[in-house]
N, CA, C and O of each residue as an XYZ file, in Angstrom:
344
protein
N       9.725     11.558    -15.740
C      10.556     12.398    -14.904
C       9.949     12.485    -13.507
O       8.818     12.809    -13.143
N      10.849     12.163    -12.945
C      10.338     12.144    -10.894
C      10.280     13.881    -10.616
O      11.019     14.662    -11.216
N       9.436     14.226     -9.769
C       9.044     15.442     -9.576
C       9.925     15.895     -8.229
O      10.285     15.011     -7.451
N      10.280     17.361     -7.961
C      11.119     17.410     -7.166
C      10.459     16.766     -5.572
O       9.457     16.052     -5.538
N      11.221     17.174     -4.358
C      10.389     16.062     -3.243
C       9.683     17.388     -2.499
O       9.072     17.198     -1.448
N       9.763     18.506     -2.970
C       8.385     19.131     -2.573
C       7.061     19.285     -3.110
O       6.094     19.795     -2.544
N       7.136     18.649     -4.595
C       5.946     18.378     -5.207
C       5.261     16.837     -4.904
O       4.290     16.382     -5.509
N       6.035     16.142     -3.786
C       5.292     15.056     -3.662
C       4.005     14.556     -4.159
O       3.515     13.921     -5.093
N       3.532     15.497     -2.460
C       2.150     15.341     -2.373
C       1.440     16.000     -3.461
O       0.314     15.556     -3.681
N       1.858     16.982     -4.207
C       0.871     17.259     -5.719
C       0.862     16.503     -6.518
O      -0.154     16.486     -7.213
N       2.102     15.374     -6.872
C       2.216     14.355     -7.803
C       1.081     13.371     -7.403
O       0.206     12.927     -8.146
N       1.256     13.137     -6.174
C       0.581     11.774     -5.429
C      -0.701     11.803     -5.955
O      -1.269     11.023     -6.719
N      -1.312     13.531     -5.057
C      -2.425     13.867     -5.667
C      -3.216     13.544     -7.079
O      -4.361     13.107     -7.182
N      -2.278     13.884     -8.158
C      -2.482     13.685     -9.251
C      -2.944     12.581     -9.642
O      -3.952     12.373    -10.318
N      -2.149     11.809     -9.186
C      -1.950     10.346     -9.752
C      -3.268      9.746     -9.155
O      -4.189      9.452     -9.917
N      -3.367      9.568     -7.857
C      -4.821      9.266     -6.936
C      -5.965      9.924     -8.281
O      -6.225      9.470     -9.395
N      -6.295     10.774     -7.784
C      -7.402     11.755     -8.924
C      -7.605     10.999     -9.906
O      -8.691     10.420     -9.909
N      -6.688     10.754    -11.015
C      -6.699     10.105    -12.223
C      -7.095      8.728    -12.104
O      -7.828      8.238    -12.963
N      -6.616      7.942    -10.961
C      -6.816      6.594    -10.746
C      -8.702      6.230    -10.072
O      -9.569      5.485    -10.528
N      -8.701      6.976     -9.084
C      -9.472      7.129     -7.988
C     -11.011      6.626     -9.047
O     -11.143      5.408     -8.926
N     -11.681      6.985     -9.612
C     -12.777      6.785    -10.431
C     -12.992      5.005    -10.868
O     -14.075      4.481    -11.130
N     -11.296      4.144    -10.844
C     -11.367      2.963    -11.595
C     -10.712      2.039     -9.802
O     -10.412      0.875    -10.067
N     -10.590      2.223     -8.945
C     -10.410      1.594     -7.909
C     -11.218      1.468     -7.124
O     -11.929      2.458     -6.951
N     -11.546      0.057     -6.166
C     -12.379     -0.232     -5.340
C     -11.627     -0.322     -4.249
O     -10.413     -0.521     -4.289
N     -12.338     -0.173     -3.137
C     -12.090     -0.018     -1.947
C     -10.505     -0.777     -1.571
O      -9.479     -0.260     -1.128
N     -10.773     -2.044     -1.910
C      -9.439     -2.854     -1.355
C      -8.193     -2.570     -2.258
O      -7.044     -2.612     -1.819
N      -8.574     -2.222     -3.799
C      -7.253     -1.886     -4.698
C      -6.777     -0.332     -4.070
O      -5.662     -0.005     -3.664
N      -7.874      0.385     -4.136
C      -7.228      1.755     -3.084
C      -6.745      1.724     -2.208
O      -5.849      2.557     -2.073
N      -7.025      0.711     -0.994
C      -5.665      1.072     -0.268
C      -4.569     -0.044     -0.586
O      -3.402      0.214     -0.291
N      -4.807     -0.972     -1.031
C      -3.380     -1.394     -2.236
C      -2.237     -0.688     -2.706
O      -1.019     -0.823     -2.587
N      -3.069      0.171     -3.324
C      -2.304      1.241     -4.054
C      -2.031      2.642     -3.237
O      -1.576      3.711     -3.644
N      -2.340      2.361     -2.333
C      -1.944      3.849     -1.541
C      -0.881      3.275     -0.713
O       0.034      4.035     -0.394
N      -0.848      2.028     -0.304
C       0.389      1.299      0.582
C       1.453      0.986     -0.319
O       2.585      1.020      0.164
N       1.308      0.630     -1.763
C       2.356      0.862     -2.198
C       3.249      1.818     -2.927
O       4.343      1.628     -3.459
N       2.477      2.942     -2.812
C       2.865      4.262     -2.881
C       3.236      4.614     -1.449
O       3.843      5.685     -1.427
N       3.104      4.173     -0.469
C       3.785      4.631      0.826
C       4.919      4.310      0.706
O       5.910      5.016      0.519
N       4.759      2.495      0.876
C       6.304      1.784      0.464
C       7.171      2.531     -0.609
O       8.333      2.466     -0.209
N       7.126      3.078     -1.564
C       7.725      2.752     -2.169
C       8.842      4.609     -2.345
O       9.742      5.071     -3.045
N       8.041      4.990     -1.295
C       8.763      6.658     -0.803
C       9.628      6.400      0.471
O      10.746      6.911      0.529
N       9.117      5.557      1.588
C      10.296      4.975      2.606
C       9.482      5.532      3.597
O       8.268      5.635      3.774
N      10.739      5.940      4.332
C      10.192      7.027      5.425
C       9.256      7.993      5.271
O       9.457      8.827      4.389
N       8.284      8.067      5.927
C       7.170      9.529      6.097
C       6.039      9.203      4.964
O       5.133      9.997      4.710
N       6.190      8.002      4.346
C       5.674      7.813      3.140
C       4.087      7.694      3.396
O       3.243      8.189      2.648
N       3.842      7.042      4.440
C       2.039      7.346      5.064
C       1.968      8.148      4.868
O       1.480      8.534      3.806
N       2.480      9.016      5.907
C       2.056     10.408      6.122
C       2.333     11.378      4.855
O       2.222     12.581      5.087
N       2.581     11.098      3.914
C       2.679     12.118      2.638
C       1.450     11.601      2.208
O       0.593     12.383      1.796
N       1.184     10.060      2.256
C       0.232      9.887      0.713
C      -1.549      9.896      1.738
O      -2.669     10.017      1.240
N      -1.282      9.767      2.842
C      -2.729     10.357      3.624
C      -3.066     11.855      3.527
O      -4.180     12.265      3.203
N      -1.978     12.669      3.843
C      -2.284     14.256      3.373
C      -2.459     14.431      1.739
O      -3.323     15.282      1.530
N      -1.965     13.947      0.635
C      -2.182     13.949     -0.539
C      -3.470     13.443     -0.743
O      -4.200     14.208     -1.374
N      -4.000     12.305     -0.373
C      -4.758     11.593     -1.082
C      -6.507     11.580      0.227
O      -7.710     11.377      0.058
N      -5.760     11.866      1.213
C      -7.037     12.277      2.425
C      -7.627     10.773      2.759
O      -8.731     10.617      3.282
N      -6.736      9.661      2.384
C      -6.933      8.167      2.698
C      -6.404      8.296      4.092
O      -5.436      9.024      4.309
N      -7.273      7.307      5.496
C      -6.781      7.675      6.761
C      -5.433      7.168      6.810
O      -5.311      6.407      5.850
N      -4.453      7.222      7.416
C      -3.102      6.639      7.911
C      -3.313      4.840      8.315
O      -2.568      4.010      7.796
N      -4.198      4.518      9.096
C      -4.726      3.058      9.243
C      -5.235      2.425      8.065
O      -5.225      1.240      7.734
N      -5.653      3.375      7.535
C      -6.177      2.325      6.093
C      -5.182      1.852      5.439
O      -5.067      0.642      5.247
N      -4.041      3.017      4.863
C      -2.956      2.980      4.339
C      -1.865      1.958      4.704
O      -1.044      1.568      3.873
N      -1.894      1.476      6.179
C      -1.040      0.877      7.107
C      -1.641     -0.390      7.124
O      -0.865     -1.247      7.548
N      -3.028     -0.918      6.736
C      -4.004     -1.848      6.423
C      -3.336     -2.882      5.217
O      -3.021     -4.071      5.173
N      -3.304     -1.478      4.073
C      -3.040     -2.239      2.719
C      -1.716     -3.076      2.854
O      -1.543     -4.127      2.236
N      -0.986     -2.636      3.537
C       0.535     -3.390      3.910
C       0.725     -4.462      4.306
O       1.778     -5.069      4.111
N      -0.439     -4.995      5.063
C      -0.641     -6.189      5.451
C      -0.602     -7.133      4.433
O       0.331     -7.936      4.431
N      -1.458     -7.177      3.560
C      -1.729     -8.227      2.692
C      -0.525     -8.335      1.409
O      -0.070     -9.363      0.908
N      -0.172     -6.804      1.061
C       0.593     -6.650      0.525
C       2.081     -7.733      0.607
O       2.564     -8.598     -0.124
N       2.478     -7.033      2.085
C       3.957     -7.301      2.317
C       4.033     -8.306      3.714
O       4.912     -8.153      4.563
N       3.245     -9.084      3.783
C       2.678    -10.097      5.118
C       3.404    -10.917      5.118
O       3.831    -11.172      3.992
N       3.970    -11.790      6.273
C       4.682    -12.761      6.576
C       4.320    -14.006      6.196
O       3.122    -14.249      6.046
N       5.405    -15.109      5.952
C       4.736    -16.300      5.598
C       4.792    -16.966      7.183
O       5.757    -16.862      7.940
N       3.536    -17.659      7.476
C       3.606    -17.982      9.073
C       3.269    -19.960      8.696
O       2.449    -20.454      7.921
N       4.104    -20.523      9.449
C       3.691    -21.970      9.658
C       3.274    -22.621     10.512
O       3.943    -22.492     11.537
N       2.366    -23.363     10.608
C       1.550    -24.065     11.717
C       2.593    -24.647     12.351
O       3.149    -24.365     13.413
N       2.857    -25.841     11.233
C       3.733    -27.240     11.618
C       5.019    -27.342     10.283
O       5.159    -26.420      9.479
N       5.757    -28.440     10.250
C       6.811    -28.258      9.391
C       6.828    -28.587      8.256
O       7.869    -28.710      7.611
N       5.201    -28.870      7.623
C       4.811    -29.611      6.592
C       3.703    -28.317      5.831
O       3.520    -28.328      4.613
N       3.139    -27.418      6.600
C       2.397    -26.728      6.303
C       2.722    -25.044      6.255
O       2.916    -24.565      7.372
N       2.779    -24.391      5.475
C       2.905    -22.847      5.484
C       2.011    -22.279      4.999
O       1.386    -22.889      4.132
N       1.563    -20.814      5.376
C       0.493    -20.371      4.503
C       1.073    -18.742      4.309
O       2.039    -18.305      4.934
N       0.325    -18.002      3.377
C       0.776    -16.653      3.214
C      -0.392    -15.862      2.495
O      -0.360    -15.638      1.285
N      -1.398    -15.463      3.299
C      -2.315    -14.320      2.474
C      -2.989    -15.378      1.695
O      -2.813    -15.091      0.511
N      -3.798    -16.653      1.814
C      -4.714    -17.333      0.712
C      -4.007    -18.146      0.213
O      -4.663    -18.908     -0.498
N      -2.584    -18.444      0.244
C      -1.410    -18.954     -0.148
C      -1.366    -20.331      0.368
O      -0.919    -20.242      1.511
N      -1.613    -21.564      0.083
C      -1.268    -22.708      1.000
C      -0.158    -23.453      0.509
O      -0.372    -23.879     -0.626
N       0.923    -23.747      0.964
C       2.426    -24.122      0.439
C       2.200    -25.546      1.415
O       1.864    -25.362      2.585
N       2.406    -27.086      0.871
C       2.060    -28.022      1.599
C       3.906    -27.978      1.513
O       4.519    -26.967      1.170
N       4.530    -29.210      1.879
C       6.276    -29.689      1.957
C       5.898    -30.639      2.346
O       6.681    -31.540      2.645
């Protein structure tokens, strides 16, 4: 059951707390960016006041997460460690 949207940040809380003991640095903000994503709007800024992770860190994890695929040339693409030859 989803909690109403003023218990957000106590849910968030929760959930962080419980997790927080079994995550390393890079899965934490992983998981705090996709707990941003996945609230929309304002969603940093809920899960940095919940969870006291900075707003840049949070905005960090997104990168790798949800990152563009970029191509050199028309034979080569890459994406996050990703090498796609054509």
């Amino acid at each position: 059951m989803l909690p109403l949207p003023g218990s957000w940040a106590g849910h968030i809380r929760d959930k962080f707390l419980g997790l927080a003991q079994y995550l390393n640095e890079r899965s934490r903000r992983v998981w705090a960016a996709l707990e941003a994503r996945a609230l929309g709007f304002g969603g940093v800024a809920l899960v940095a006041r919940a969870t006291g992770i900075h707003r840049d860190t949070i905005t960090a994890g997104l990168q790798p997460t949800f990152g563009t695929i970029y191509c050199q040339t028309q034979s080569w693409c890459g994406f996050r460690g990703l090498v796609i030859r054509m």
